[in-house]
C-alpha positions as CSV (number, residue, x, y, z in Angstrom):
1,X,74.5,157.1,29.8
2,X,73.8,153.9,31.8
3,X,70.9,151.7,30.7
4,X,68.7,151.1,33.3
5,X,65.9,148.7,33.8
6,X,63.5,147.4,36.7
7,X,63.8,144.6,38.2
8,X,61.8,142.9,41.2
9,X,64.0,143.1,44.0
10,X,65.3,139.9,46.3
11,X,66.1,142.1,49.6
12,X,62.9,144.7,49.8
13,X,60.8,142.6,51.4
14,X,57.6,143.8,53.4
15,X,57.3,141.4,56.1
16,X,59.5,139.3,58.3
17,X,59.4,136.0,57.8
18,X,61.8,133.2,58.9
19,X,65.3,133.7,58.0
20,X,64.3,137.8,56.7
21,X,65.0,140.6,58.8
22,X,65.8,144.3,58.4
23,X,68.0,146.9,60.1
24,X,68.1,150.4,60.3
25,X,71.8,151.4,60.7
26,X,71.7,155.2,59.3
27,X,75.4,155.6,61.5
28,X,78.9,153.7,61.1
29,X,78.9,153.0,64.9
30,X,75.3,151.2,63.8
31,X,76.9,149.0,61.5
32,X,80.1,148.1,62.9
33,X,77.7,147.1,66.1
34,X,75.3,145.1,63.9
35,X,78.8,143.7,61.9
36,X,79.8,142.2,65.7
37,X,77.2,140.9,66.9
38,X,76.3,139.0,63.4
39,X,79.8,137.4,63.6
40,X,79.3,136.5,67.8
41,X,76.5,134.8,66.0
42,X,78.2,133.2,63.6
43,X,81.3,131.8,65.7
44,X,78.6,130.4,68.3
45,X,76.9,128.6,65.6
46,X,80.0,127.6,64.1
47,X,81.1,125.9,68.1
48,X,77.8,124.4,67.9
49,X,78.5,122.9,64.1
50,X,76.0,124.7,62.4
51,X,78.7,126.2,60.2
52,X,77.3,128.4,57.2
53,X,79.7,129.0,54.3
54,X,79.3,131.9,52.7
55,X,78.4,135.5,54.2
56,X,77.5,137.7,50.9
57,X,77.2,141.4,50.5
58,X,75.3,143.4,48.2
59,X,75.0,147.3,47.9
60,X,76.4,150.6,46.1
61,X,80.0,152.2,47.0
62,X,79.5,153.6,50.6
63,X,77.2,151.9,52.2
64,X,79.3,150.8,54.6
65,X,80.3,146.8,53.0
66,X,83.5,146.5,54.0
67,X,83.0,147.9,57.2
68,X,80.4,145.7,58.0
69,X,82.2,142.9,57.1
70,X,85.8,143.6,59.0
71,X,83.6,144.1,62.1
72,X,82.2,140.3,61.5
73,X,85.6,139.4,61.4
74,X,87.1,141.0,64.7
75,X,84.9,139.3,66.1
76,X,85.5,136.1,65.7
77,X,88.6,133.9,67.4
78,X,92.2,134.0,67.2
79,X,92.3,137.5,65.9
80,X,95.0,139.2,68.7
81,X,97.8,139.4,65.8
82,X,95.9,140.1,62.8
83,X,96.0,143.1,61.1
84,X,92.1,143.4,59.8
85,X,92.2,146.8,58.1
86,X,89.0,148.7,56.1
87,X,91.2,151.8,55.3
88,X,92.8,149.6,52.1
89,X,91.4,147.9,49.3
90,X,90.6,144.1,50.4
91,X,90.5,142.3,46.5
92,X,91.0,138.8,48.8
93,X,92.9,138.2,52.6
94,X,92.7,134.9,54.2
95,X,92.0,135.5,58.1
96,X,93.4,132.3,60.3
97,X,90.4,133.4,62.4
98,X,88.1,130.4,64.0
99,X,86.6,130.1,62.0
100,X,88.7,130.5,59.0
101,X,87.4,133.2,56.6
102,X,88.1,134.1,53.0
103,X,87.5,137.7,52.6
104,X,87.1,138.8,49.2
105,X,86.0,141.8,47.3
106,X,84.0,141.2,43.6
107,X,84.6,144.9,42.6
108,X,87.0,144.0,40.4
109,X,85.9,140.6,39.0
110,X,86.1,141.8,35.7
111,X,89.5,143.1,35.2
112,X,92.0,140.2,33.1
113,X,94.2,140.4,36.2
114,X,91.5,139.4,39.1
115,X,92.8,136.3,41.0
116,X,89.6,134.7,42.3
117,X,87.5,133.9,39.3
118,X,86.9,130.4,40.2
119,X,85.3,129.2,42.9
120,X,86.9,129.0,46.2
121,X,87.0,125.3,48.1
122,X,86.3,125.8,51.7
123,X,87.9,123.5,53.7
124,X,86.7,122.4,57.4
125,X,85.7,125.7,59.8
126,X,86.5,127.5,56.4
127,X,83.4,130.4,54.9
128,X,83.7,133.0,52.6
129,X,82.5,136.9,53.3
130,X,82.4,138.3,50.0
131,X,81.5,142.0,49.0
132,X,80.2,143.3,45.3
133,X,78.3,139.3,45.5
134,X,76.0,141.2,42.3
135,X,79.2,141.1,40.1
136,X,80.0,137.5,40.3
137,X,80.0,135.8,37.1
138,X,76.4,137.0,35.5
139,X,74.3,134.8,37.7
140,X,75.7,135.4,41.5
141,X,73.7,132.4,42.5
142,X,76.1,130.5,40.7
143,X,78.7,131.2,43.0
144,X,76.7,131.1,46.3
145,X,76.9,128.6,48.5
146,X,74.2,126.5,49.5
147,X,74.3,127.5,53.5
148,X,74.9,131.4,53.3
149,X,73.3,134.4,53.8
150,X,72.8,137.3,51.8
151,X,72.8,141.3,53.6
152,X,71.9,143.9,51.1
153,X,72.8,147.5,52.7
154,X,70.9,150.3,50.8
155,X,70.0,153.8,51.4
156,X,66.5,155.2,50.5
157,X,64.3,158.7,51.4
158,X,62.4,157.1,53.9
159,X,61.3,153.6,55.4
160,X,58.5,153.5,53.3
161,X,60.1,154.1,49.8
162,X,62.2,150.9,50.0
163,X,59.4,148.7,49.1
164,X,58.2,151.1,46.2
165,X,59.6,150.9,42.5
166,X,63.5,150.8,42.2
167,X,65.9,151.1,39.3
168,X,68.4,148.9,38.7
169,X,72.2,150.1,37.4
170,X,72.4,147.4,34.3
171,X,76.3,147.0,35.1
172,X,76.6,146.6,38.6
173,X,72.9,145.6,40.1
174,X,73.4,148.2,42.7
175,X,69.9,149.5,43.7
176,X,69.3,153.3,42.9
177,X,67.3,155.2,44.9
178,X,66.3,158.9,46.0
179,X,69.8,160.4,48.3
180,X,68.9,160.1,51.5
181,X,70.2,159.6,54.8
182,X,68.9,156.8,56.1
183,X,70.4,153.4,55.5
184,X,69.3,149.6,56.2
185,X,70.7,146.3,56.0
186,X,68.2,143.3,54.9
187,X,69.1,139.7,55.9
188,X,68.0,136.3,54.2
189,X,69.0,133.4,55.2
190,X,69.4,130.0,52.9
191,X,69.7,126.1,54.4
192,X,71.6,126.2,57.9
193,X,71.7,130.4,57.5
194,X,68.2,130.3,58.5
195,X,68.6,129.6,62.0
196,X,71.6,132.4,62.2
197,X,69.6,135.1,61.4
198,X,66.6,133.7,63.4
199,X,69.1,134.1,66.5
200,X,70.3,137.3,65.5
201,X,66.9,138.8,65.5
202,X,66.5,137.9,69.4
203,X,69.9,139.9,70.1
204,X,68.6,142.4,72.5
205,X,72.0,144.5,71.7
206,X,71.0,144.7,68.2
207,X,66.6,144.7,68.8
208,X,66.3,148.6,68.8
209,X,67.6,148.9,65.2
210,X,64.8,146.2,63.8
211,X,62.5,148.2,61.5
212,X,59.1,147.5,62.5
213,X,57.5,146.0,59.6
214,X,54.0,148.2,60.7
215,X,56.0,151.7,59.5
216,X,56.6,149.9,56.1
């Protein structure tokens, strides 16, 4: 059996404050939408040189990481001859997108033969969109970038019960909760990632999944 343990979680926050906002995207078609408007977001920051580096996801198998993320990257430029697949594993792909992204999956960070140990130099117009960020190394802000921002997707019972008591899988970090239905994605932003999720939040294709902080 698994040891488990609280812990006070980074994501579950109760009110929106600058660079914090929460989604509710109970469907696929919800998070693939959320996924492509984030990354319009991103590349216009990017054209505008405020270029944030790392793009990290957190969350338990199935909530919808790696479809999320491949819809960030479709959406940015250059993409007409790139395959960008979520029915196969990712472990790492480098997209010649604009900007350049280094997709990479943590799931297996712990197996001897796991390539991407080490940090990975970004270069100019370079970030990194990782997935399982809670397995890297055993402090994940070691390997965070200083300009990033951090989406936890989690399911819970109802809106309410995210910002109650949580247990925490000691191996993984992945937030367990009573199976439910609904799901939600929680943004933070860090340095130049502030103002990226700022501007997402006044997306109006995106402003009827905002969970208003008053049903929390």
């Amino acid at each position: 059996m698994l040891q488990r343990f609280k812990r006070k979680e980074r994501f579950l926050f109760k009110e929106y404050t600058e660079g914090k906002i929460r989604y509710d995207i109970t469907s696929q078609n919800d998070t693939k939408l959320l996924g492509s408007v984030f990354g319009s977001v991103i590349l216009s920051n990017f054209k505008h040189d405020n270029k944030i580096q790392g793009i990290y996801t957190f969350g338990r198998i199935g909530m919808g990481k790696t479809v999320f993320s491949t819809a960030i990257i479709k959406s940015f430029e250059n993409t007409e001859d790139l395959l960008i697949d979520v029915k196969h594993g990712v472990r790492y792909r480098f997209y010649d997108t604009f900007p350049k992204c280094h997709h990479i999956d943590y799931y297996d960070v712990r197996c001897p033969d796991f390539e991407y140990k080490d940090k990975i130099e970004l270069k100019e117009n370079e970030l990194i969109i990782a997935e399982w960020s809670e397995r890297i190394r055993r402090n994940p802000i070691d390997f965070l970038e200083e300009n990033r921002i951090e989406v936890e997707l989690y399911h819970c019972f109802d809106k309410k019960s995210i910002c109650n008591e949580h247990f925490t899988d000691y191996l993984n970090f992945s937030t367990i909760t009573s199976e439910g239905s609904m799901r939600f994605a929680s943004f933070i932003g860090y340095g130049k990632g502030i103002a990226v999720v700022e501007e997402l939040k006044a997306k109006e294709e995106v402003k009827h999944l905002i969970v208003d902080q008053n049903e929390l």
